[in-house]
C-alpha positions as a Python dict, from the first residue, in 0.01 Angstrom:
ca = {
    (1, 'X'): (0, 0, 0),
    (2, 'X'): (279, -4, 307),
    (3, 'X'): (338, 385, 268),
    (4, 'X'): (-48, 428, 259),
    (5, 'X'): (-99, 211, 573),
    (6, 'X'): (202, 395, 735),
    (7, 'X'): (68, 760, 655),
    (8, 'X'): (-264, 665, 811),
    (9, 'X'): (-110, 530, 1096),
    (10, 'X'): (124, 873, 1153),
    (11, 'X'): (-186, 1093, 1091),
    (12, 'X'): (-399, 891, 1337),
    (13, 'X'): (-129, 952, 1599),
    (14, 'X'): (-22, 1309, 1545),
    (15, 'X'): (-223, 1495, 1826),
    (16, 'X'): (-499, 1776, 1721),
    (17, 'X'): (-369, 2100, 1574),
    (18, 'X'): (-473, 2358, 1790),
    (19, 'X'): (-325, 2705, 1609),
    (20, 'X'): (-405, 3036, 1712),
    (21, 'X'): (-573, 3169, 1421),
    (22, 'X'): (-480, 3539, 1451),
    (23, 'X'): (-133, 3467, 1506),
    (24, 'X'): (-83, 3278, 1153),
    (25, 'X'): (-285, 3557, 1002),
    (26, 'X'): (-51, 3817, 1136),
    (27, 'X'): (219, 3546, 1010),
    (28, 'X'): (95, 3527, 657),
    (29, 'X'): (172, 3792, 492),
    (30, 'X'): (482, 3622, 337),
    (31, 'X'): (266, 3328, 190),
    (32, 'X'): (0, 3584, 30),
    (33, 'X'): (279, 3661, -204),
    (34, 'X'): (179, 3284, -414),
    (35, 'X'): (-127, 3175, -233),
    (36, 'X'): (-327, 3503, -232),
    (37, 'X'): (-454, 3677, 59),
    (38, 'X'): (-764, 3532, 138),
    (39, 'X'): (-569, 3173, 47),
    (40, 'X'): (-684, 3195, -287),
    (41, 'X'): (-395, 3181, -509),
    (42, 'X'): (-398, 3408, -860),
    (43, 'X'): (-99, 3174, -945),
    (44, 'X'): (-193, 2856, -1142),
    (45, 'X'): (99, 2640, -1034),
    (46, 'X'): (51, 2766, -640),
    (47, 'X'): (-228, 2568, -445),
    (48, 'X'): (-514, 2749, -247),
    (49, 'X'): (-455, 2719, 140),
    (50, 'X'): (-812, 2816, 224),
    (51, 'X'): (-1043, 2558, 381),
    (52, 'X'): (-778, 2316, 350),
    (53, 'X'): (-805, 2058, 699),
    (54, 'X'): (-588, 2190, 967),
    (55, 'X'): (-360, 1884, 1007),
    (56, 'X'): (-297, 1814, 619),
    (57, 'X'): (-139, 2170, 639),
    (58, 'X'): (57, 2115, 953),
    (59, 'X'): (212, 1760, 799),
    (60, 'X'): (274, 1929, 453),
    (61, 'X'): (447, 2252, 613),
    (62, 'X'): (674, 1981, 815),
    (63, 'X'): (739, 1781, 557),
    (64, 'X'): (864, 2114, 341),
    (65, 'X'): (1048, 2265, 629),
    (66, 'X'): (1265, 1936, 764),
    (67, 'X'): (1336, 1817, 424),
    (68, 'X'): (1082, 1504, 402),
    (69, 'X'): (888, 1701, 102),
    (70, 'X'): (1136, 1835, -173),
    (71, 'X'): (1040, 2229, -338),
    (72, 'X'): (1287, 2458, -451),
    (73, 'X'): (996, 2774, -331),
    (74, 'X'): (842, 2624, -32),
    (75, 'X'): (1176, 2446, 137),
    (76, 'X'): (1369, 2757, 243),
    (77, 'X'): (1005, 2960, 299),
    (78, 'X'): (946, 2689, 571),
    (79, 'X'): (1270, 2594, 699),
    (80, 'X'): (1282, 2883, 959),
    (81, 'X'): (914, 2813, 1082),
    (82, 'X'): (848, 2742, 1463),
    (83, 'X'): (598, 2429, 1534),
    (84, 'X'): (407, 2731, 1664),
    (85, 'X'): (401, 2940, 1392),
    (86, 'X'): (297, 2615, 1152),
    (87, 'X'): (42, 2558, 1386),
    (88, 'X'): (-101, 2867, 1366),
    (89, 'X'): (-63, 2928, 1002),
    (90, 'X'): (-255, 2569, 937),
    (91, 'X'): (-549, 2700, 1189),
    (92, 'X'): (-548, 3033, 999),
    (93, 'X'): (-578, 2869, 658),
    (94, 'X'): (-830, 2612, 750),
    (95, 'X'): (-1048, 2876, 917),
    (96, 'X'): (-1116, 3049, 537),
    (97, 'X'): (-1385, 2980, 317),
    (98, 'X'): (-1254, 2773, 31),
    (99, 'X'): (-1479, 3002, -192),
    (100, 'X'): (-1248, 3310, -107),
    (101, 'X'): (-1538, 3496, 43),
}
């Protein structure tokens, strides 16, 4: 229950993601390779990115790239991200339609 109360409380005070959606597009092309182009992924053990919220990606691409959140694919495929170039990668994602259309 601690870790739950303490995730709310970090969420709650992480400012708004503000991204630059054609920037993480253009930034993307990497990621299409497991989560599909449209941020659908073809791959069963890859998650979709599209219509995801914003911030959840932002955390979760942190988390990945400074070592908080352990994956063997996704550790070294974020380590050399930018807070920029998260931030516009999460706005990208978040701006698709979950239904890949």
């Amino acid at each position: 229950m601690k870790k739950l109360a303490v995730l709310i409380a970090m969420c709650m005070a992480m400012p708004a993601v503000a991204g630059d959606i054609a920037a993480g597009k253009a930034k993307s092309a990497t990621c299409a390779a497991c989560h599909g182009a449209n941020g659908i992924s073809q791959i069963p053990m890859y998650p979709n990115l599209a219509g995801q919220k914003e911030q959840y990606l932002a955390l979760q691409m942190k988390a990945f790239r400074d070592g908080e959140r352990k994956n063997m694919v996704m550790a070294p495929m974020a380590k050399p991200l930018s807070d920029e170039d998260i931030a516009n990668l999460s706005a990208y994602y978040a701006s698709l339609d979950p239904a890949g259309k």
